[in-house]
Each structure stands twice: as structure tokens, then as C-alpha cells.
C-alpha positions in Angstrom: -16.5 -49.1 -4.1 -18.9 -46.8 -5.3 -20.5 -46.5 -2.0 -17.1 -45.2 -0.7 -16.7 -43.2 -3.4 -19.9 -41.6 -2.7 -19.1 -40.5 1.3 -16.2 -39.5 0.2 -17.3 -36.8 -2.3 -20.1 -36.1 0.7 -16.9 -35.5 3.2 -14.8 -33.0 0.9 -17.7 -31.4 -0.4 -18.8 -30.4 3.5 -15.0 -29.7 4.5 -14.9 -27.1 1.9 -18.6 -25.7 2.6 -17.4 -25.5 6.4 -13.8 -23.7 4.7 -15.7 -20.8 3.1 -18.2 -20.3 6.0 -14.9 -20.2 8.0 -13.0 -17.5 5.9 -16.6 -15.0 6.2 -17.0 -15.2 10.1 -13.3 -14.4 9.7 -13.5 -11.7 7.2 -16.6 -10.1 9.6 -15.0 -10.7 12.5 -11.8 -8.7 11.0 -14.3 -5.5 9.7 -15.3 -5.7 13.5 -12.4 -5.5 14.9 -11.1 -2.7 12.1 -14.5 -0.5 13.9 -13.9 -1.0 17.3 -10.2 -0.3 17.0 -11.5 3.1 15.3 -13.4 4.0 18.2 -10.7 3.0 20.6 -7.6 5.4 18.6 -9.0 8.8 19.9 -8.7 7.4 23.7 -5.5 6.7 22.9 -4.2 9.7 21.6 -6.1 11.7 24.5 -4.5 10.0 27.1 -1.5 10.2 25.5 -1.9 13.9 25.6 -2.9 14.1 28.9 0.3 12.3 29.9 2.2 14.6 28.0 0.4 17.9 29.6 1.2 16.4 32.9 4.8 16.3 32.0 4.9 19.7 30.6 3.1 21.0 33.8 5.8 19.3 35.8 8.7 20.9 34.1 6.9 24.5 34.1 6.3 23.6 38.0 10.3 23.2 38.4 10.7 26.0 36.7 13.0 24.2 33.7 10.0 26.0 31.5 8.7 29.2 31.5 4.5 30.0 31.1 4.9 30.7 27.6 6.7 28.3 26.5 4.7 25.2 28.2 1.9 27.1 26.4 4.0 26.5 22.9 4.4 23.0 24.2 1.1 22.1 24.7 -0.6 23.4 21.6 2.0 21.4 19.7 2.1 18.8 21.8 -2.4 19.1 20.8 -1.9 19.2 17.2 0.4 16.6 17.2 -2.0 14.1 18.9 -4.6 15.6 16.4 -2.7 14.4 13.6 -2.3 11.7 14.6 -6.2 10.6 15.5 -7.0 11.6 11.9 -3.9 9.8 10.2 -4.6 6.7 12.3 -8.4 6.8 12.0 -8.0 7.2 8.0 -5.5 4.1 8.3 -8.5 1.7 9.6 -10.9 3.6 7.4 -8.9 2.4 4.1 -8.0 -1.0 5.4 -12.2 -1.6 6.1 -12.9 -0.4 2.6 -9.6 -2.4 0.6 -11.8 -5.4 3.0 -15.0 -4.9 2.1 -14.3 -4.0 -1.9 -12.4 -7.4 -1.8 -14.8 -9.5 0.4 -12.6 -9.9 2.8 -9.4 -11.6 0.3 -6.1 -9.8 0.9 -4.6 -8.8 -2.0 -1.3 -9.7 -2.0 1.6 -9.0 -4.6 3.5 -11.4 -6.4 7.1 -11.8 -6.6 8.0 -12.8 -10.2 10.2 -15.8 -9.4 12.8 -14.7 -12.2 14.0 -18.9 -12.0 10.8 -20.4 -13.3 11.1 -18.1 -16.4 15.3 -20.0 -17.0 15.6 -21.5 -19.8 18.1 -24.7 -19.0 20.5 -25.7 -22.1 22.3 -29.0 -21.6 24.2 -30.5 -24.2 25.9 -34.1 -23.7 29.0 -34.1 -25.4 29.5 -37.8 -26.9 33.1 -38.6 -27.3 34.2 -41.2 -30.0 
């Protein structure tokens, strides 16, 4: 008995070692991913603006748009996308840094479960 008692201690005591090696590969793996994504965003938003241009060149092309106004188009069309790079770039940067204050835990916020708080009165009404 004590022998069993023994492996088994040696068996959850390795299962939870292997847990919490598990959760920091995950945790770095996750900061990784938060980095390249980073570096990925501004190819995004440039193609995305390029894709845009191209359809603003089109319509000045047809004439639906004059010069000036594709010229409007574009430079909002520019700062829009810029925005956006530094709004989504800032997104990843505070996600990394909520990761690496908290070691990789997510904080997450608890819903106070208004039924464990009830107080239950019963009375058992004895008739005679």
C-alpha cells in the first residue's frame, strides 16, 4: 500500500510539473505570436490602401470623379489607414504588456453570482 501510495504521489506531482511547463511555452508562444502579428498589421493596412487607391483611380478614370476630388479621396483614404496601423499596433502593444505584467494569466472578471449570496428560509408548519 505504501508503495502505491508512493508512485502515485510520483505521478500527480510530474502531471502538474508537466501542467505549468505547459501553460509557459503557451504564455511565450502567445507574446510571439502578439510580435509577429505587430509586424504583419502595417502590410495589412498598406495593401489595403493600395486596393483602395486602385479603386479611386478607377472611378477618376471613368470620369465618376474629378482630379481633385480622387486627391481628397486618397489623402483620407491615407489617414484613415494611418489610424488605423497606430490604433491596431497600440491594441497588440497593450495586450503583450497586460501578458507580460501577469505572466501570461488572463485576468478575467468575476460575475457575482447574486444566488450563492440567498439566504433560504423554510419553515415546516406542524399541524396538530
Amino acid at each position: 500500500m505504501r508503495i502505491i501510495s508512493w508512485y502515485l504521489a510520483v505521478v500527480s506531482l510530474s502531471l502538474i510539473a508537466q501542467n505549468l511547463k505547459a501553460q509557459d511555452e503557451d504564455y511565450n508562444e502567445r507574446i510571439r505570436v502578439l510580435r509577429k502579428q505587430k509586424s504583419e498589421i502595417t502590410q495589412q493596412e498598406k495593401d489595403a490602401l493600395k486596393l483602395e487607391i486602385q479603386d479611386i483611380n478607377k472611378r477618376m478614370d471613368k470620369n465618376q470623379i474629378t482630379y481633385e476630388e480622387a486627391k481628397i479621396l486618397k489623402e483620407a483614404a491615407a489617414k484613415k489607414r494611418a489610424l488605423n496601423i497606430e490604433n491596431r499596433i497600440a491594441i497588440v502593444d497593450n495586450e503583450i504588456a497586460l501578458l507580460e505584467r501577469n505572466n501570461g494569466e488572463p485576468l478575467t472578471i468575476k460575475e457575482w453570482d447574486s444566488t450563492a449570496t440567498r439566504i433560504q428560509l423554510s419553515m415546516d408548519i406542524i399541524e396538530k
